[in-house]
C-alpha positions in Angstrom: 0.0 0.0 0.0 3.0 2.8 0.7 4.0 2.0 -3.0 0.6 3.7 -4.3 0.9 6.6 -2.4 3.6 7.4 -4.6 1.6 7.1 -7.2 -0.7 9.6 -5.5 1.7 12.5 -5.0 2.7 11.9 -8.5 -1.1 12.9 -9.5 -0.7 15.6 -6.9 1.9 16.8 -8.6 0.7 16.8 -11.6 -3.0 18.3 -10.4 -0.8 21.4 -8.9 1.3 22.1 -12.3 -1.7 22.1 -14.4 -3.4 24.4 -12.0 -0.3 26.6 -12.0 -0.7 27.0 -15.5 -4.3 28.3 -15.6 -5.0 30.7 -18.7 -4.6 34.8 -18.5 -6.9 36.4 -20.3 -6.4 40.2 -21.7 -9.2 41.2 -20.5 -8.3 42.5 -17.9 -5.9 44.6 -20.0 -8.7 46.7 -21.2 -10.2 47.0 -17.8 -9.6 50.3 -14.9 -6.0 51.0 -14.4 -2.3 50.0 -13.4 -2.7 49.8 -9.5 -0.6 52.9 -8.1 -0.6 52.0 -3.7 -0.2 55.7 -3.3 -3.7 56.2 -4.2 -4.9 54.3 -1.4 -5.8 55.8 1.7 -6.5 52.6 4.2 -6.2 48.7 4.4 -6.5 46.3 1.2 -9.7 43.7 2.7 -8.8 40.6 0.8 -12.3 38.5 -0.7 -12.1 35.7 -3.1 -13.3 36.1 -6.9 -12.9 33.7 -9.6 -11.9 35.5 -12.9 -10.0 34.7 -15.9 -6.4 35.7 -15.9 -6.6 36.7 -12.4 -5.7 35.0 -9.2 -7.8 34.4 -6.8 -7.8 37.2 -4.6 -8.9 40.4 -5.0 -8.3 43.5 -2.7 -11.3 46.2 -1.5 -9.7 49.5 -1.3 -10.5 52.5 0.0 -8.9 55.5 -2.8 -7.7 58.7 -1.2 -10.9 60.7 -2.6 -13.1 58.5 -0.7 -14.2 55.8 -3.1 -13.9 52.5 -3.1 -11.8 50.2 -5.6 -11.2 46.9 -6.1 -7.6 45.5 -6.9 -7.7 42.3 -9.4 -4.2 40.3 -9.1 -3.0 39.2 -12.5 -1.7 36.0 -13.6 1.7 35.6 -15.0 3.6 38.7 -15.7 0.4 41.2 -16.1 0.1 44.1 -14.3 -2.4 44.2 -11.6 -5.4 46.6 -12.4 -7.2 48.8 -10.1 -10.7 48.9 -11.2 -14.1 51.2 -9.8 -17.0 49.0 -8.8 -19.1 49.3 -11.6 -15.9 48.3 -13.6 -15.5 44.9 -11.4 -19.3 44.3 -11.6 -19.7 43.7 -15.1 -15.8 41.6 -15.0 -17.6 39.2 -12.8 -21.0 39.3 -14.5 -19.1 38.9 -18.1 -16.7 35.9 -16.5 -20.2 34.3 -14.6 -22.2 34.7 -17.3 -20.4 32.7 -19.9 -20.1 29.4 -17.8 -21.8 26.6 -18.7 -24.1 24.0 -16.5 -20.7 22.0 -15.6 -18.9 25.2 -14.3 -21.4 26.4 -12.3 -21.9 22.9 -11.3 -18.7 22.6 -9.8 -18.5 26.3 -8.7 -15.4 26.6 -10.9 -14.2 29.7 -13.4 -11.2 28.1 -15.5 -10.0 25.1 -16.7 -7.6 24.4 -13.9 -10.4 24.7 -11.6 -11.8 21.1 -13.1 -8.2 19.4 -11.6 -8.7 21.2 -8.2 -12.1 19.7 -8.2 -11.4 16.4 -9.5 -8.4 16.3 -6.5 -11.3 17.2 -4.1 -13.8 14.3 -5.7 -10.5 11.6 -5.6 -9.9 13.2 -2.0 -13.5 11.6 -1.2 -14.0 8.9 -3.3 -10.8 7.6 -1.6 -11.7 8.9 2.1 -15.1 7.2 1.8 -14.2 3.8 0.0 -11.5 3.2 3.4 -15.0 2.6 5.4 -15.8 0.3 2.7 -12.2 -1.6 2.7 -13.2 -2.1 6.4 -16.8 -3.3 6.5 -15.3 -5.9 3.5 -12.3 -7.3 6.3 -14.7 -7.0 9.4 -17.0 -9.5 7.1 -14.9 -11.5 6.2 -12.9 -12.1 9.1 -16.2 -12.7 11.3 -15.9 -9.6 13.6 -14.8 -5.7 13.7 -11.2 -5.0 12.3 -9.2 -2.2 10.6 -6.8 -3.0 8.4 -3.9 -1.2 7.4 -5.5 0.3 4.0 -8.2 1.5 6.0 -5.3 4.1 7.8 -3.6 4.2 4.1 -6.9 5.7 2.2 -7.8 7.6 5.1 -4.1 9.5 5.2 -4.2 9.7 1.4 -7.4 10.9 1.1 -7.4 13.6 3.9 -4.0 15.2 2.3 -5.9 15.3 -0.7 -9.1 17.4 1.0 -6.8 19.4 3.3 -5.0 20.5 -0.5 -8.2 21.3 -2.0 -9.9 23.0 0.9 -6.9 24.9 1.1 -7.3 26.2 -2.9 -11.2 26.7 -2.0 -10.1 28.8 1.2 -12.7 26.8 3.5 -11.3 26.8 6.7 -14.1 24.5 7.8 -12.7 21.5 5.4 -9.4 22.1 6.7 -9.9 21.6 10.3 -11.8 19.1 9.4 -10.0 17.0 7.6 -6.3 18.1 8.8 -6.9 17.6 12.1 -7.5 13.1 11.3 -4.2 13.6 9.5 -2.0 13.1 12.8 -4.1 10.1 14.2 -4.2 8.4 10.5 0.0 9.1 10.2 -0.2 8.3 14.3 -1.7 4.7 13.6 0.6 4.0 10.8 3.5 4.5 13.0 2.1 2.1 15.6 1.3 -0.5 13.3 4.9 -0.5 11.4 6.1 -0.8 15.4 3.6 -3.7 16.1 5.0 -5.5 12.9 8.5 -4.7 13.6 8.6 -6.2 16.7 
């Protein structure tokens, strides 16, 4: 069982660099303005916006003259672009607007949002199918046990949920799950001691 989870950081891997590589758009090129910090006059208040060519986070600002603007972090090499609310209204509306029934689905805004997701779903497929792994040796063997893949898919499965929460900023999900991750890695090391003695 280790020898799979080898296999599994490999995906991991592979999940993160194609998420790294999500499109930029030049939109956003012909949206507000080149962000100048001396304009600002207070705190940035970071909120979460999915938008092509952008990261994830965008920054509320309050602008010297009293108004408020909104700060969209660009992908890549782009300059990031200070935009008036009006301005960041119809970049959302525009970027919602033109997802289909599977994006809004999976509450996603680019293609590399589809691997994040798909980590989450393998995250739980695997997290769920250790309780089946363990009803199938507890009937066979005639009474309750746990094997050892039971602790292997429920390690392997809560890294890949604590990942994904951590991309979907969902604090709940990581306590959640990351909190199992020290009893799962906990029994493991038992076990190996059980076996090596």
């Amino acid at each position: 069982m280790p020898g799979c989870f080898w296999k599994w950081g490999a995906a991991l891997a592979a999940v993160l660099a194609l998420a790294a590589c999500e499109r930029s758009s030049t939109e956003l090129d012909h949206v507000g303005r080149p962000v100048n910090a001396a304009e600002f006059s207070g705190p940035e208040n970071n909120i979460k916006a999915g938008l092509p060519g952008a990261r994830d986070e965008v920054n509320l600002v309050r602008l010297r003259d009293g108004s408020i603007g909104y700060v969209v972090r660009r992908l890549g090499a782009g300059t990031d672009r200070l935009l008036t609310p009006d301005e960041f209204a119809q970049l959302v509306y525009d970027a919602r607007s033109g997802r289909g029934w599977f994006e809004r689905l999976l509450n996603i805004t680019s293609p590399a949002g589809i691997a994040w997701v798909s980590l989450g779903l393998l995250g739980q497929l695997i997290f769920t199918g250790r309780m089946l792994v363990q009803w199938l040796a507890s009937e066979k063997s005639g009474r309750s046990v746990i094997p050892v893949a039971f602790w292997w898919m429920s390690l392997g499965g809560a890294v890949m949920l604590v990942v994904y929460f951590i991309w979907r900023r969902d604090i709940v999900g990581v306590v959640g799950q990351g909190t199992g991750l020290f009893i799962y890695a906990r029994n493991l090391v038992l076990i190996r001691r059980s076996r090596g003695a």
